[in-house]
VEXTI-243038 format. One line per 2 residues: number of its first residue (from 1); their letters; for each residue x, y, z of N, C-alpha, C. Coordinates in steps of 0.02 Angstrom, whole numbers, plus 50000, padded with zeros to 5 digits. Layout:
<nutis>
NUM) a) X:Y:Z:X:Y:Z:X:Y:Z  ...
</nutis>
This chain:
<nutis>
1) xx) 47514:51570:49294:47538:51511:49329:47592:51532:49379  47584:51511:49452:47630:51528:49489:47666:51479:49516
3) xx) 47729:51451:49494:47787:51401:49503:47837:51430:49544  47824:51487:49590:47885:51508:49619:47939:51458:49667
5) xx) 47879:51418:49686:47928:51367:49738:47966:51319:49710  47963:51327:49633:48009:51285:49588:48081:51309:49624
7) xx) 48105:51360:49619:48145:51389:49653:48173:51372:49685  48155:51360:49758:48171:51334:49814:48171:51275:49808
9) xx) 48129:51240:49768:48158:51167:49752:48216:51137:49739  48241:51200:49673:48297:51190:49644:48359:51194:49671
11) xx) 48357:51263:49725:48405:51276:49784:48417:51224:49812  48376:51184:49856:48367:51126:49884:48434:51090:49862
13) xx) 48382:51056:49807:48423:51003:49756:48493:51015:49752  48498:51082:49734:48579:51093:49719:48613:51087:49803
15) xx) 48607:51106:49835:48632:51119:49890:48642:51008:49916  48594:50993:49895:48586:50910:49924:48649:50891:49880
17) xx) 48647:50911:49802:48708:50866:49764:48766:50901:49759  48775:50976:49779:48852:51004:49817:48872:50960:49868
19) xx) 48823:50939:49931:48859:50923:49995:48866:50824:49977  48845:50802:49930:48853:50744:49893:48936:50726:49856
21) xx) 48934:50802:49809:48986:50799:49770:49064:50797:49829  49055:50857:49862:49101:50871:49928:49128:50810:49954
23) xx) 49048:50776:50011:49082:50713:50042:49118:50687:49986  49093:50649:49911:49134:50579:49894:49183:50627:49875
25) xx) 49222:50698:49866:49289:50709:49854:49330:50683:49907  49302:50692:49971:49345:50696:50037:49349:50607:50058
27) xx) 49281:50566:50026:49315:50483:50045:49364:50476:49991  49342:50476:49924:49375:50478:49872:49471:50475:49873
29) xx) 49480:50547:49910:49541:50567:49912:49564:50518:49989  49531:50508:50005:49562:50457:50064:49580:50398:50055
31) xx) 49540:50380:49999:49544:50298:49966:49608:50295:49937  49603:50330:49878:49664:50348:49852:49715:50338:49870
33) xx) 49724:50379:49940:49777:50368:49989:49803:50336:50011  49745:50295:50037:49784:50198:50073:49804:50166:49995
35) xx) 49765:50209:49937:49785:50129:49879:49872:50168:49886  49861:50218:49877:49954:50229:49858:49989:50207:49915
37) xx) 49986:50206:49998:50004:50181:50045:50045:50107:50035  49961:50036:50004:49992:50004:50014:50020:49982:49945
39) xx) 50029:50029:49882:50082:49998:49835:50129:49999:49853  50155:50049:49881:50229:50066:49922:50221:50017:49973
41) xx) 50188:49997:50003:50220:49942:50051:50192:49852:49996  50168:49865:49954:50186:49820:49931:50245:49814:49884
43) xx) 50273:49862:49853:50335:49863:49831:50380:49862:49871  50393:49879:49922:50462:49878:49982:50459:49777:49991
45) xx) 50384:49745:50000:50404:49695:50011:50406:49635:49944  50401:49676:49883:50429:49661:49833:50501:49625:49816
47) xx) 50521:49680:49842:50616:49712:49845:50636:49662:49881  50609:49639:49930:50631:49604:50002:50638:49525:49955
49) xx) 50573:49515:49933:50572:49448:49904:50629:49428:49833  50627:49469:49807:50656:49478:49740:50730:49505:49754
51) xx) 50748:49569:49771:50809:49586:49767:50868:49532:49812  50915:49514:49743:50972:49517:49752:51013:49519:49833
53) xx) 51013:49583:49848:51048:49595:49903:51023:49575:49971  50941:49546:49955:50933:49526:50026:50940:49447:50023
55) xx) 50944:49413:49987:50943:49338:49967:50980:49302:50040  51033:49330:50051:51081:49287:50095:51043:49305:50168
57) xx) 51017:49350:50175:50972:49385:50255:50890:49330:50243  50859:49332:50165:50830:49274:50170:50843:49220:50212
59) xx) 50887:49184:50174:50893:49128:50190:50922:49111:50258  50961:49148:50268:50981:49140:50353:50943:49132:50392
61) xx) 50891:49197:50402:50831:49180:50415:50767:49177:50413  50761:49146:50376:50703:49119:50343:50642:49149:50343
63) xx) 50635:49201:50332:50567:49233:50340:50533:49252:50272  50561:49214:50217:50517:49217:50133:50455:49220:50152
65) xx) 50447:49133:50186:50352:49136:50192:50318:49208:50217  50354:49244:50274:50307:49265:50305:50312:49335:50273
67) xx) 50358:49355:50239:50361:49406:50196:50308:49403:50135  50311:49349:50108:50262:49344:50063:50190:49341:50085
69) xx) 50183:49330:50150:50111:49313:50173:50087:49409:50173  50125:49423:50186:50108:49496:50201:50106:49543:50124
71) xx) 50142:49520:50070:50133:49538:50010:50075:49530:50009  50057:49468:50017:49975:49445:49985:49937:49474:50024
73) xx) 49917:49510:50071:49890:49530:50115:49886:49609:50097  49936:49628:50076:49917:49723:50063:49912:49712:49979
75) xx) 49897:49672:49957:49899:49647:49897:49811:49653:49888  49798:49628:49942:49725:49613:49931:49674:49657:49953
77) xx) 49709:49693:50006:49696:49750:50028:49693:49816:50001  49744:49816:49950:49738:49875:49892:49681:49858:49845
79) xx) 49679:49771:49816:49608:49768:49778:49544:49797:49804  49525:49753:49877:49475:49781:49888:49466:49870:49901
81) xx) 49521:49894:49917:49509:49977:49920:49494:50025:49846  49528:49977:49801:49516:50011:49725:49444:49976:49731
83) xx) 49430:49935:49743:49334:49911:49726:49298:49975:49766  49317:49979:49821:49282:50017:49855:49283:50102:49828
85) xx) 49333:50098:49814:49328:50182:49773:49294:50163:49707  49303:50131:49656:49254:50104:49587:49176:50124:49623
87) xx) 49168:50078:49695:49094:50073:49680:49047:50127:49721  49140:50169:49756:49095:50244:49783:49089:50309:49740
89) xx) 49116:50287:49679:49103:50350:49627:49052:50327:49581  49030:50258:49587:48983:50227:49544:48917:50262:49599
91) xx) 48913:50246:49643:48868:50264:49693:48828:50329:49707  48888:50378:49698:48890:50439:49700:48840:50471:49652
93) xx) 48858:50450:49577:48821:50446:49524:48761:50418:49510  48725:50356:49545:48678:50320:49547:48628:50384:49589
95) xx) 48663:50393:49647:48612:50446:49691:48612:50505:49665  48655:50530:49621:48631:50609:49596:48602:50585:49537
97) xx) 48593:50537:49506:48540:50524:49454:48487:50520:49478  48462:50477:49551:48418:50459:49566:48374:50519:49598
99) xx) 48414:50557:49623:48384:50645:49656:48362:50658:49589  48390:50666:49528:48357:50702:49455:48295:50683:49455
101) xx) 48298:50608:49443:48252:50574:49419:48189:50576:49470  48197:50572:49523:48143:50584:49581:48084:50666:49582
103) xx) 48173:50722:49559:48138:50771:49540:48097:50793:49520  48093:50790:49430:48095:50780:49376:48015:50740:49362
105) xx) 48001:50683:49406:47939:50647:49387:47898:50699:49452  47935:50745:49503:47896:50781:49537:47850:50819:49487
107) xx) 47894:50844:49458:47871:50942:49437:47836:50906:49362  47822:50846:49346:47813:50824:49292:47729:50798:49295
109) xx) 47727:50773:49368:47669:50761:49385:47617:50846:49417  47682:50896:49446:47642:50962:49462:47617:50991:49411
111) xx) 47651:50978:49372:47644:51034:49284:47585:50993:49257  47579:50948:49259:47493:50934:49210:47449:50938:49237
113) xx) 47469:50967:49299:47385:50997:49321:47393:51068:49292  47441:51095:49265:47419:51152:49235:47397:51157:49180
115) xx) 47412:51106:49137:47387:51087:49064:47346:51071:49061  47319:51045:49126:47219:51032:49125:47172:51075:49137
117) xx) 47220:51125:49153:47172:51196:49169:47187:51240:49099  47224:51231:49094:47224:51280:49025:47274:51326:49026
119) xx) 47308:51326:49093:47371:51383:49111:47425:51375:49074  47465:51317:49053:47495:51306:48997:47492:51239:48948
121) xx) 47513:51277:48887:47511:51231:48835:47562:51164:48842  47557:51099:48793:47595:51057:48807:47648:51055:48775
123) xx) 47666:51109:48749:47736:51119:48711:47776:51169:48778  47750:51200:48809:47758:51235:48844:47793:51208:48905
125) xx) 47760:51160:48928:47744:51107:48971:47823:51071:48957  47833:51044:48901:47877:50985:48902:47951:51060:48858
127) xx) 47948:51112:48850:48008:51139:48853:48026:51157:48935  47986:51174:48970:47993:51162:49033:48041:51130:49071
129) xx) 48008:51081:49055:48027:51011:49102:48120:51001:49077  48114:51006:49009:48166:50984:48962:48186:51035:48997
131) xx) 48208:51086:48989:48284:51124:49000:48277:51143:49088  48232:51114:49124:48244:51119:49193:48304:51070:49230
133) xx) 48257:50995:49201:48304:50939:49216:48398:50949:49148  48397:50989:49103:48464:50996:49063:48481:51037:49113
135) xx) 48478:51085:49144:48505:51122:49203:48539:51091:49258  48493:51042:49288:48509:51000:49344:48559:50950:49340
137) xx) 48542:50922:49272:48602:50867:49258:48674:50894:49245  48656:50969:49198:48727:50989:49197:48781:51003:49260
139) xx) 48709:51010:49307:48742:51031:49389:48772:50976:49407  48740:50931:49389:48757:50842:49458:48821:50835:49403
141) xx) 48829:50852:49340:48897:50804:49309:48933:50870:49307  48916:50929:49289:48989:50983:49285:49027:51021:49344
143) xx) 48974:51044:49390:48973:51085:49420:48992:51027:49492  48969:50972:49483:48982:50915:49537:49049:50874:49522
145) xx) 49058:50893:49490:49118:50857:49470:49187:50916:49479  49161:50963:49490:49204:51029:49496:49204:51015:49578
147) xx) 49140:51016:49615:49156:51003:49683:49198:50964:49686  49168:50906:49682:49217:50849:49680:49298:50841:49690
149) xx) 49322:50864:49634:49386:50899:49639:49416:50933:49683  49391:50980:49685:49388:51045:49751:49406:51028:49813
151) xx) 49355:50968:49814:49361:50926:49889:49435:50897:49907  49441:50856:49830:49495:50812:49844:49567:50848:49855
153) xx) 49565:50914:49830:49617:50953:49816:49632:50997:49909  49570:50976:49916:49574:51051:49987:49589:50977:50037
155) xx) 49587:50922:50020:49641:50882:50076:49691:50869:50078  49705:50878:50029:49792:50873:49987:49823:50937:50014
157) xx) 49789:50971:50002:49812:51051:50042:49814:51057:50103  49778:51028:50146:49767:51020:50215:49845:50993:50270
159) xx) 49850:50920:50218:49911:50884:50229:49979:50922:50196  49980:50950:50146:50035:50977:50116:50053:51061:50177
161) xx) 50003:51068:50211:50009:51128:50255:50046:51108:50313  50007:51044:50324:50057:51002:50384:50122:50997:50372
163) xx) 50153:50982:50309:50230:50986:50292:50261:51026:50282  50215:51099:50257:50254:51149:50254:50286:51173:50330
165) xx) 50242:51154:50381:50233:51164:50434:50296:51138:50501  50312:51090:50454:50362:51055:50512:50422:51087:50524
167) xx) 50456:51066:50577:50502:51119:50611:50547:51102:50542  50579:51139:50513:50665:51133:50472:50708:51123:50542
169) xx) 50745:51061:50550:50802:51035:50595:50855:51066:50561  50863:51045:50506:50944:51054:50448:50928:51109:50423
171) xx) 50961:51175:50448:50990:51234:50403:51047:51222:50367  51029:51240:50286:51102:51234:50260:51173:51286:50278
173) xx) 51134:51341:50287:51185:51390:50316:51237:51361:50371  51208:51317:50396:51227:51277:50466:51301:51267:50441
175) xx) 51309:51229:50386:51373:51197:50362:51445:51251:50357  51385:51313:50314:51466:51359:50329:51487:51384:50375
177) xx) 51445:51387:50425:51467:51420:50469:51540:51389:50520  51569:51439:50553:51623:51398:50566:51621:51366:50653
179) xx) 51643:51291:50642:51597:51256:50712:51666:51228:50719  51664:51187:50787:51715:51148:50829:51718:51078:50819
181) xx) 51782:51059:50809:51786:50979:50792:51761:50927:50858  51730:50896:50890:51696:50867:50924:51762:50822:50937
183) xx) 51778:50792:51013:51821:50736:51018:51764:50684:51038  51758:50644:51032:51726:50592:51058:51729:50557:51136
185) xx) 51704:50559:51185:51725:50511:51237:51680:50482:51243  51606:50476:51257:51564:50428:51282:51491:50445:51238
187) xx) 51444:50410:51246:51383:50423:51199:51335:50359:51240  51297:50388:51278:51240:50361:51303:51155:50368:51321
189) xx) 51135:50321:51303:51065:50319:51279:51033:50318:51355  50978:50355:51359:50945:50342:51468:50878:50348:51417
191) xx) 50851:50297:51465:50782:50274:51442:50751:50297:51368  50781:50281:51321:50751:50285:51275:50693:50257:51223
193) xx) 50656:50302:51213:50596:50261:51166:50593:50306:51123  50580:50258:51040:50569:50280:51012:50507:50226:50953
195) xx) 50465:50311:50918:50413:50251:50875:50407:50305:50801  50422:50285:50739:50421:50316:50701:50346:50320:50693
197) xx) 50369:50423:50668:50279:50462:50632:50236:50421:50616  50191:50449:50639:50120:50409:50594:50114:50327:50629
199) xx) 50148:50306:50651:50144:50250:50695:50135:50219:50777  50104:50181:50799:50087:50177:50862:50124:50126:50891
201) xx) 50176:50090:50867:50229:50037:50866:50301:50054:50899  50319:50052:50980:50399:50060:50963:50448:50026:50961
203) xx) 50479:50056:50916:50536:50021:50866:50609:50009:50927  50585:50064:50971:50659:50061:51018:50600:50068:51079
205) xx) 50622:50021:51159:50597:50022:51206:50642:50040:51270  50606:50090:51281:50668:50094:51388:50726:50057:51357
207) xx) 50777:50100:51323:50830:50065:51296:50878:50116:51319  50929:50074:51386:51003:50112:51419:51057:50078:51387
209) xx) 51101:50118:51355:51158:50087:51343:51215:50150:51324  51292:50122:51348:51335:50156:51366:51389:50142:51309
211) xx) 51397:50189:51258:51470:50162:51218:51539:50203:51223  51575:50171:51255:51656:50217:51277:51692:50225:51216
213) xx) 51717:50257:51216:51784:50281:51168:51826:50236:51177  51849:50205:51099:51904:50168:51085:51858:50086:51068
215) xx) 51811:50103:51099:51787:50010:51089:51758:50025:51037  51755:49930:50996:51716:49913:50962:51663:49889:50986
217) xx) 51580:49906:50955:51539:49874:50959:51513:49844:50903  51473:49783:50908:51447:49770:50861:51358:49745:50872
219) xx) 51298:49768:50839:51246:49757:50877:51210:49738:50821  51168:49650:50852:51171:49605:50797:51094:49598:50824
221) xx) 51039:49550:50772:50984:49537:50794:50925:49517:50727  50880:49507:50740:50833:49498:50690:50815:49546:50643
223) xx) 50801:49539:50605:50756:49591:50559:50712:49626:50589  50702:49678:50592:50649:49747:50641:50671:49742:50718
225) xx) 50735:49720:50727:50740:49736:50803:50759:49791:50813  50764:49831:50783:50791:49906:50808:50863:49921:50793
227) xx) 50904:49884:50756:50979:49902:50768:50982:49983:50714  50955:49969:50639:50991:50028:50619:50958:50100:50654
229) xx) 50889:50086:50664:50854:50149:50713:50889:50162:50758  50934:50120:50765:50975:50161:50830:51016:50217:50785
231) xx) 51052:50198:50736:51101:50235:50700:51067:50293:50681  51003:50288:50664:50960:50350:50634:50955:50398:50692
233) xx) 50951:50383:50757:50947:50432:50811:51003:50444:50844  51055:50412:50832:51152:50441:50832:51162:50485:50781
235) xx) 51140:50487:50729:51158:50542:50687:51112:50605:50683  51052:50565:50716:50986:50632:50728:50953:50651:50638
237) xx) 50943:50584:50619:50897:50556:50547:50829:50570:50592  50826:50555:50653:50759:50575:50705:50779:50570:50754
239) xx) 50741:50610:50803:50748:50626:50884:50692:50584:50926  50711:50560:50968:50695:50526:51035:50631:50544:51054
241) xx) 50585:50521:51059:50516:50561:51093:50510:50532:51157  50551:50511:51178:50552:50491:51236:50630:50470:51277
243) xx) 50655:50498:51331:50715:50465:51357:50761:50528:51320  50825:50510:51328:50890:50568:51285:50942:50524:51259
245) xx) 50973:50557:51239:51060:50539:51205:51089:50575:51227  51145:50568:51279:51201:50597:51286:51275:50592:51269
247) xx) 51292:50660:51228:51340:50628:51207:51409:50695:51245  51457:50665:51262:51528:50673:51313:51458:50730:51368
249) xx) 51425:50721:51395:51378:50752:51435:51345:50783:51427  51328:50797:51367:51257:50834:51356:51223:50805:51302
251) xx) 51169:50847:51288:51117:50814:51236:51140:50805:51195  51142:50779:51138:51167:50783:51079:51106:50815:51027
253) xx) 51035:50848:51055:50998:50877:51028:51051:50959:51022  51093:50968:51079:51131:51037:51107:51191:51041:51038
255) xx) 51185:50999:51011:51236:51007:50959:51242:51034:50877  51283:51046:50822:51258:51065:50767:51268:51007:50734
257) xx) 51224:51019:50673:51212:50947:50638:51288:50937:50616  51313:51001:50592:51389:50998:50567:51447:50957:50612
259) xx) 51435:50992:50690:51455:50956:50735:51459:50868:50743  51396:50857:50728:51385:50787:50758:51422:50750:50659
261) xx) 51420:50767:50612:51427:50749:50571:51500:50733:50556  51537:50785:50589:51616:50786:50599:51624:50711:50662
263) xx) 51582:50690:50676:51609:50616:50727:51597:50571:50693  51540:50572:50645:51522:50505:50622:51532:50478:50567
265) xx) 51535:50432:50532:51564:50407:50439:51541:50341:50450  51541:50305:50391:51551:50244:50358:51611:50229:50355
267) xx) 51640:50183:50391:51710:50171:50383:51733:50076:50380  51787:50071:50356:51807:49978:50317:51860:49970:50396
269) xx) 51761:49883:50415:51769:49855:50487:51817:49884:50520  51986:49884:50451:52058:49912:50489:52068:49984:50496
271) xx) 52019:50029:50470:52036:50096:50464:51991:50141:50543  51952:50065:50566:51919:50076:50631:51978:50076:50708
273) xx) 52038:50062:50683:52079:50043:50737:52100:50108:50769  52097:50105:50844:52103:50171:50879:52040:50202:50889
275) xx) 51993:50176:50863:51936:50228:50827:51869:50200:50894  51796:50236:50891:51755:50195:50929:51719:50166:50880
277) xx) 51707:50125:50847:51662:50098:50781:51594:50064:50814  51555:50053:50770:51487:50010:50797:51463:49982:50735
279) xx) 51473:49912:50701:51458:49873:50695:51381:49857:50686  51342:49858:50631:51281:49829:50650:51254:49776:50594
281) xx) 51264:49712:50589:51256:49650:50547:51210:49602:50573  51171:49563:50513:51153:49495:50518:51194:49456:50528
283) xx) 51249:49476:50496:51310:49413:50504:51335:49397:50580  51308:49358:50617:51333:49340:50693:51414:49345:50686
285) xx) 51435:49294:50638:51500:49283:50623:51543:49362:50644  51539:49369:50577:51560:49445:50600:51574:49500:50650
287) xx) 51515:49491:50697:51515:49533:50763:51570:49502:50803  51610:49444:50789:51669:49402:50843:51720:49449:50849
289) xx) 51708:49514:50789:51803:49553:50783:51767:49600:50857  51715:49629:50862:51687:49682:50919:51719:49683:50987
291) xx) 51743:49710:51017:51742:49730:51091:51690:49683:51147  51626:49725:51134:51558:49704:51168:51511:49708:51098
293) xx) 51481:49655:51105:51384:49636:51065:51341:49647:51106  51308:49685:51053:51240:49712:51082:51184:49676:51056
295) xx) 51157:49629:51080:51085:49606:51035:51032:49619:51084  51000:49640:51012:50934:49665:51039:50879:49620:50990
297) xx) 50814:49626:51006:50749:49597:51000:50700:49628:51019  50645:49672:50954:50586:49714:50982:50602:49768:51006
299) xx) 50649:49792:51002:50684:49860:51006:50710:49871:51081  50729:49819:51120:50769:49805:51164:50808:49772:51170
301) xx) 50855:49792:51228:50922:49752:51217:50924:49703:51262  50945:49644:51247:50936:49555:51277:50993:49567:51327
303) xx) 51036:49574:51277:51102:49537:51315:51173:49583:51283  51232:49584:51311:51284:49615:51328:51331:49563:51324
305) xx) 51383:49584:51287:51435:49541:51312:51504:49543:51265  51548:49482:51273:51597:49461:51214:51576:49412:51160
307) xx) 51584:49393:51130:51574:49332:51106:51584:49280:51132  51621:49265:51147:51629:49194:51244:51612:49184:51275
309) xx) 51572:49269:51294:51525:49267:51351:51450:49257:51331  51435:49258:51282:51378:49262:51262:51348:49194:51233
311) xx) 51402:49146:51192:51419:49082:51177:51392:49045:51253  51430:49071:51287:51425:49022:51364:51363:49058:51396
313) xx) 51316:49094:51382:51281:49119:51412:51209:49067:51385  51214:49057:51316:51174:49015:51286:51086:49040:51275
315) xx) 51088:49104:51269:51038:49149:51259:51015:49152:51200  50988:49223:51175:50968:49215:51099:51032:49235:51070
317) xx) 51099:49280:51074:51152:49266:51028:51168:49193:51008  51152:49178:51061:51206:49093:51056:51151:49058:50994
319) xx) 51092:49060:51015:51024:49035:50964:51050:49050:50895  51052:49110:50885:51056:49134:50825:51140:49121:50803
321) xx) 51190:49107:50833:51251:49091:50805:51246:49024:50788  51210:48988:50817:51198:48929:50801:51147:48900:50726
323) xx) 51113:48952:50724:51074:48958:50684:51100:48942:50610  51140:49016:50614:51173:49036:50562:51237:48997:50552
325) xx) 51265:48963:50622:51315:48916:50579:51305:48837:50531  51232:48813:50555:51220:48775:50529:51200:48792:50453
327) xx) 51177:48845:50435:51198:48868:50356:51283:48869:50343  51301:48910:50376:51384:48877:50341:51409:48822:50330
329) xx) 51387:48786:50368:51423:48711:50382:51393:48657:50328  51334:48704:50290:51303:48647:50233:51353:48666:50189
</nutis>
């Protein structure tokens, strides 16, 4: 009896439920990905609804509903992505059963024409069959399930190469070394844009602005207008992909982190006196002690001014002081 092309059958087969096992590692591990994506953004807007510390930024302004609309929304979006991974490993499995089984009734229907000739017996015949298809199956569940893995692991690796990869900004050596105390005179932004990684959104737009030494600022605005991203690219938490920072005339990319770290602190609104401070609150109220207000909206800046001037200007500060005083006044 000559079965050699069993062989090449089998090659086949294996090679069809390797490049089977492979793909669903590589959707698999992608799925995965958005589900962990949006728990984390469904927990951040967890926090928002629930915690404590945002209650009073709630209510001021009022954006529960639409916070919650968006809970429910990556909420539902993580269900359907866990369905969709359930029913692509269910799937996966359905078709490497279904390749067995397709096999299997092949070589099942080739082989009794040999038992009608007399070439083999039917014990012969059905040990055959039996430990051909125990071979195959062990392939589609052990050996596929090893791909499988493999796959999911060599994207994880792929991305983890990307991070090994990124420039190091912060040397710690940086700190001992011995650097120059920075005086402060001016710090200005020329066309700046900026859009955090992985995103196509910017957070800061063609944004010029000039802060002198000795003033207070204070820079007030909605939720996602850009105020603390500004602070993150004054301290260089991230750099500008567009436009510069200059700070007393040069880049402030030209500087050491140690350097720029010796200008800046957290400091309480009287210990700011003499000082250049910047201010950045929901509380409208608050911004009245400032020099000049900066409000911005969509990661640009509206309007400029004092508080008197901005009152009488009757813009969106004035909107939003108004806003917020009619909560005090209940």
């Amino acid at each position: 009896m000559q079965i050699w092309w069993t062989s090449i059958v089998i090659v086949i087969i294996s090679i069809l439920l390797m490049i089977i096992s492979i793909r669903s590692g590589q959707v698999l591990y992608d799925m995965d990905k958005k589900v962990t994506m949006l728990t984390r953004l469904m927990n951040y807007y967890a926090s928002i609804l629930t915690n404590r510390d945002a209650a009073a930024e709630r209510t001021l302004f009022g954006y529960t509903d639409e916070i919650d609309k968006k809970f429910v929304q990556a909420h539902r979006e993580r269900t359907d992505t866990n369905l969709k991974t359930i029913t692509s490993r269910m799937l996966r499995t359905k078709i490497s059963g279904l390749i067995l089984i397709i096999f299997g009734v092949f070589m099942m229907i080739i082989l009794l024409n040999h038992i009608s000739t007399g070439e083999i017996s039917a014990g012969m015949y059905i040990s055959f069959v039996g430990t051909l298809m125990s071979v195959l199956n062990g392939f589609s569940w052990r050996i596929g399930s090893i791909l499988q893995n493999f796959s999911g692991l060599k994207e994880y690796f792929k991305e983890f190469s990307k991070f090994m990869n990124l420039e190091e900004y912060l040397d710690i050596s940086d700190f001992a070394q011995p650097h120059r105390k920075l005086d402060f005179e001016y710090l200005e932004f020329v066309n700046v844009s900026f859009k955090y990684p992985g995103t196509d959104k910017y957070v800061i737009k063609n944004l010029n602005l000039r802060l002198e030494k000795g003033n207070h600022y204070a820079i007030v605005g909605a939720n996602g207008a850009g105020k603390t991203t500004l602070i993150k690219l004054i301290t260089r938490l991230y750099d500008v992909q567009e436009g510069e920072i200059i700070l007393n005339g040069k880049n402030i990319k030209l500087y050491k982190y140690n350097e720029l770290a010796s200008l800046f602190g957290s400091v309480f609104m009287k210990i700011t006196k003499d000082k250049t401070a910047v201010l950045i609150t929901h509380r409208i109220g608050s911004a009245r002690i400032a020099d000049r207000i900066i409000v911005m909206d969509n990661g640009e800046i509206v309007e400029i001014g004092s508080h008197e001037e901005l009152i009488n200007k009757r813009g969106l500060y004035y909107k939003l002081f108004k806003l917020q005083s009619s909560w005090y006044e209940r």
